[in-house]
C-alpha positions in Angstrom: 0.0 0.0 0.0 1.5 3.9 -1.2 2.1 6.2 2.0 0.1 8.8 2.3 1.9 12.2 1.5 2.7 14.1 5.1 1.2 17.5 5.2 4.6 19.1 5.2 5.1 16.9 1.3 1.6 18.7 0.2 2.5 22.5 1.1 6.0 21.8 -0.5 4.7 20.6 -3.4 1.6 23.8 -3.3 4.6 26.2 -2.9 6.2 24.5 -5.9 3.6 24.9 -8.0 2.9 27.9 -7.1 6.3 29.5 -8.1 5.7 27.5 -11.8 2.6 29.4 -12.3 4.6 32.7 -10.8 7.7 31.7 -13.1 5.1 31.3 -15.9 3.1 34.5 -15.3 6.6 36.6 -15.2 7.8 34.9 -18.5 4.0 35.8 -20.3 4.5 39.4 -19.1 8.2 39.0 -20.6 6.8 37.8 -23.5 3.8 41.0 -23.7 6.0 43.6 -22.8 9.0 42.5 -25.6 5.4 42.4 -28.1 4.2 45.6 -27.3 8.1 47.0 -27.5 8.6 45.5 -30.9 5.1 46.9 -32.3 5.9 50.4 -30.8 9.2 50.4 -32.6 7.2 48.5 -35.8 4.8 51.9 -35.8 6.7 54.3 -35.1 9.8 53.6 -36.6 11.3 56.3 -39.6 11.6 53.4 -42.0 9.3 51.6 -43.9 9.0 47.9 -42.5 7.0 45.5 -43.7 6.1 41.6 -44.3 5.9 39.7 -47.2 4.7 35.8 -47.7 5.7 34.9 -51.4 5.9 38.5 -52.2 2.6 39.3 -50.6 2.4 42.3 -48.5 1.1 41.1 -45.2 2.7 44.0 -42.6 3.4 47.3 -42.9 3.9 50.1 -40.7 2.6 53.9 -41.1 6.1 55.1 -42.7 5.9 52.4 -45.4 2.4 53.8 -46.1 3.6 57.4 -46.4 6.9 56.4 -48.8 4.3 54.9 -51.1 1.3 56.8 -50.6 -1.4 53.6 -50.3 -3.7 53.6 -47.1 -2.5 50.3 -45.4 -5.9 48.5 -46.5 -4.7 49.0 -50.5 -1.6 47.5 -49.5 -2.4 44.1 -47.3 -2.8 41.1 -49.5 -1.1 42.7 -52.5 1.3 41.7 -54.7 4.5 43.5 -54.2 4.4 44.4 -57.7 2.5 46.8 -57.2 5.3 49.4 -56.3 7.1 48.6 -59.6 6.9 50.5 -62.9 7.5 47.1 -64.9 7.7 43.6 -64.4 11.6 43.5 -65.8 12.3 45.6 -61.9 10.0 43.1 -59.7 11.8 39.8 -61.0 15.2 41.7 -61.0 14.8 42.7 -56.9 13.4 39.0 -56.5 15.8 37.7 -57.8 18.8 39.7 -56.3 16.9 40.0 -53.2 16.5 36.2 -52.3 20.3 34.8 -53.8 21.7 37.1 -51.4 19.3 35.7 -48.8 20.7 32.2 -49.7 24.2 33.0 -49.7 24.4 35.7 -46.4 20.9 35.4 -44.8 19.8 38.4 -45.6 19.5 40.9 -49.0 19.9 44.5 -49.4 19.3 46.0 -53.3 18.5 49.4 -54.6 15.4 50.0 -56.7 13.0 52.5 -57.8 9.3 52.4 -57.0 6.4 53.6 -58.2 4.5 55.9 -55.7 0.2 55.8 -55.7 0.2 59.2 -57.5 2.8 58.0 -60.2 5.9 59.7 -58.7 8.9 57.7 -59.1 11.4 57.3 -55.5 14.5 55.5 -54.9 14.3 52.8 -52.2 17.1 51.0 -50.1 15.4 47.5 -49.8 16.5 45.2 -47.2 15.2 41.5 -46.5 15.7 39.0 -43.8 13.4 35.7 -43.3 11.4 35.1 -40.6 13.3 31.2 -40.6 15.8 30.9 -43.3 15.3 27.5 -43.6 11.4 28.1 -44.8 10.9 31.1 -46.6 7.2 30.5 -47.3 7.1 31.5 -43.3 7.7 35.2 -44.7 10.3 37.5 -45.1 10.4 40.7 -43.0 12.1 44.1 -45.1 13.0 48.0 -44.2 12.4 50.6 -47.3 14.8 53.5 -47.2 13.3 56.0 -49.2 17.0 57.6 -50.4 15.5 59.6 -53.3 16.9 63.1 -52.0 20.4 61.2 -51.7 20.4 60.1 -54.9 19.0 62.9 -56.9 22.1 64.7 -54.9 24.6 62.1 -56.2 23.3 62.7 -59.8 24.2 66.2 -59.1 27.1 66.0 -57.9 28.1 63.7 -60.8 26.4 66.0 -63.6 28.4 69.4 -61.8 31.9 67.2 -61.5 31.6 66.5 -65.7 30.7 69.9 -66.4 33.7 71.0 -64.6 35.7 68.4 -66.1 34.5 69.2 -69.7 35.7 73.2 -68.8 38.7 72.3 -67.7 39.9 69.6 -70.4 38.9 72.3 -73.0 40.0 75.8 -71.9 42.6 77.2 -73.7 44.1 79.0 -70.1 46.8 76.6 -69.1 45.3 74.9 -65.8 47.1 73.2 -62.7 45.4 72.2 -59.5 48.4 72.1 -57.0 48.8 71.1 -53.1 50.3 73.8 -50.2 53.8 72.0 -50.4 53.2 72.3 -54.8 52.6 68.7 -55.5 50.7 69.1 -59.1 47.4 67.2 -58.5 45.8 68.0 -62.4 46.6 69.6 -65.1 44.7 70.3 -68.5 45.7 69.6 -71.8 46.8 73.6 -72.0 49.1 73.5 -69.4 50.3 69.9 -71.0 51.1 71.8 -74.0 52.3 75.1 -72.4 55.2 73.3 -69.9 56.0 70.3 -73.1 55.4 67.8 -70.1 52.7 65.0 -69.7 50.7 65.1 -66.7 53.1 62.3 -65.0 55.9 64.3 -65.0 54.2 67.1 -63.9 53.3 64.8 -61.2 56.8 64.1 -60.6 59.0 67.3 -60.5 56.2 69.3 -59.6 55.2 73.0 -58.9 59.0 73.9 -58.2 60.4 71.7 -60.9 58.0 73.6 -63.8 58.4 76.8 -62.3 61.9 78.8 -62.3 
């Protein structure tokens, strides 16, 4: 016949159980608190963040509807294709997108997308899977809408070859020089004015062209 527990054997094993369900209550407020953190940070984050499952929008937050200018109800359930002028730009960021996934575990790739109003925008994409053993579980992505940072590239660019066109063709000898006069450039005048290449320039330099 089983002994009977002791009364002492039934408030131990109470008090045990009672620090489980304590131990399990603290670990579901753990669990609530790291939810509501991640959602606060999901909303009001400065970056578009979304969700995809097979390259339908699931998620997003209120940034990711202001890049693209959809209310969040013309976006869920949508093909990402939607933000894409043409088809040729949805397989290419796919396809970039998830090789990089498969080699690093995650994917970043520029692209342009389409805006609801028909305004074109450069977007940093960046994709990570939710389990990157199963990507039908969804993949998770930030937009970084860099338009203003690349228009200013193209700027920049389109300013450095219109200087570069003036100073190959003046007819004004030209040399760009250091403090110390280490000859950084010269233009095909001051080539042609000095009889020396822009190497040896380069080499002897301000003081060696200079008497």
């Amino acid at each position: 016949m089983t002994p009977r527990p002791s009364y002492e054997t039934l408030k131990q094993k109470i008090r045990e159980l009672e620090e489980e369900a304590e131990k399990g209550n603290q670990a579901k407020e753990a669990l609530q608190k790291s939810q509501s953190n991640l959602q606060s940070i999901f909303l009001a984050s400065p970056i578009g963040i979304g969700l995809v499952v097979d390259r339908v929008i699931s998620q997003v937050n209120d940034r990711m509807c202001e890049i693209t200018g959809y209310s969040r109800a013309e976006l869920l359930n949508r093909s990402s294709r939607l933000l894409y002028a043409t088809d040729q730009d949805f397989e290419f960021v796919g396809r970039e997108k998830y090789a990089q996934i498969a080699r690093w575990g995650t994917g970043m790739v520029e692209t342009r997308w389409v805006r609801k109003d028909g305004s074109v925008i450069d977007i940093l994409l960046s994709s990570t899977p939710l389990n990157p053993a199963d990507l039908s579980a969804g993949v998770t992505f930030t937009a970084l809408d860099i338009t203003d940072r690349k228009r200013a590239e193209r700027e920049l660019l389109e300013s450095e070859q219109k200087y570069r066109t003036m100073f190959d063709h003046s007819k004004d000898a030209i040399l760009l020089t250091q403090p110390d006069g280490e000859v950084l450039d010269a233009n095909p005048a001051a080539c042609a004015m000095f009889g020396r290449t822009l190497e040896e320039m380069k080499r002897v330099g301000r003081s060696g062209l200079v008497d």
